[in-house]
C-alpha positions in Angstrom: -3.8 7.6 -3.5 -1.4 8.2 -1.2 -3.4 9.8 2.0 -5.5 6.3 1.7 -2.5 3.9 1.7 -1.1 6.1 5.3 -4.3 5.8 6.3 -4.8 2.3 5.7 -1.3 2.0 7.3 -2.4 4.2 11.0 -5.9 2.3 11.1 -3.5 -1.0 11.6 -1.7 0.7 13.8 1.5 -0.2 11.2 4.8 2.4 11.6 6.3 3.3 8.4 9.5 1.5 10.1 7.3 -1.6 10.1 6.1 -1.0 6.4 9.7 -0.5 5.0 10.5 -3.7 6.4 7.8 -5.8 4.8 8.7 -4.2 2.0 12.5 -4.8 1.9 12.8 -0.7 1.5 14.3 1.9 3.7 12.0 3.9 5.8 13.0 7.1 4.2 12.1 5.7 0.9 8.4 4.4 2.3 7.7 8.2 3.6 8.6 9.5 0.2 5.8 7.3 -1.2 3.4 8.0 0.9 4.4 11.7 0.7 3.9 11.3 -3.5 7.7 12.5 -3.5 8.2 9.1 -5.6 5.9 7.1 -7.8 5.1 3.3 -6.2 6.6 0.5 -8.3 3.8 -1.9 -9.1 5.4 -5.0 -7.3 5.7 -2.7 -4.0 1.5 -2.2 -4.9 0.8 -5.7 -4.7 2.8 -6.3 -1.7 0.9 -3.2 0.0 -2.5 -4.4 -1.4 -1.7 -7.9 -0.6 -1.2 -6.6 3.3 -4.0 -5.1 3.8 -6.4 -7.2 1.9 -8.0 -4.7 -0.8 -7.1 -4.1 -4.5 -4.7 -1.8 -6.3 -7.3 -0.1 -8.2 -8.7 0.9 -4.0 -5.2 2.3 -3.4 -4.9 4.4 -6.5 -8.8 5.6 -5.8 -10.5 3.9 -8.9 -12.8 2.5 -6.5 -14.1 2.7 -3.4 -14.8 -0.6 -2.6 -12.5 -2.0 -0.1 -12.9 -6.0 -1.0 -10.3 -7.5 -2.7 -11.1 -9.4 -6.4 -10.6 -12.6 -6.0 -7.9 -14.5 -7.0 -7.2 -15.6 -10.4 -3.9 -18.3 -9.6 -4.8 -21.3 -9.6 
């Protein structure tokens, strides 16, 4: 899970600087997630699957289908 999400991140060309900010985290604690050193709250998941237009069950390897489900708001 976390080897695809880094290299989701260096295929945009995003820094982890860059990814901390959109997430409203410190850089140090984004390198510890992708590292596995700490688990990825499930609102940082969406915000991280939102990004790069995919699903959270492609991040955590369920599936290897990069498309996005579509939405179900309304």
């Amino acid at each position: 899970m976390y080897e695809r999400i880094r290299n989701m991140r260096e295929d945009k060309d995003i820094t982890q600087a860059t990814m901390a900010a959109y997430l409203n985290i410190h850089q140090t604690t984004y390198s510890d997630y992708e590292l596995g050193n700490l688990n990825i709250p499930i609102s940082v998941m969406i915000k991280i699957a939102d990004l790069f237009a995919t699903s959270i069950d492609y991040l955590v390897n369920r599936t290897d289908e990069k498309r996005n489900y579509p939405s179900s708001q309304k």
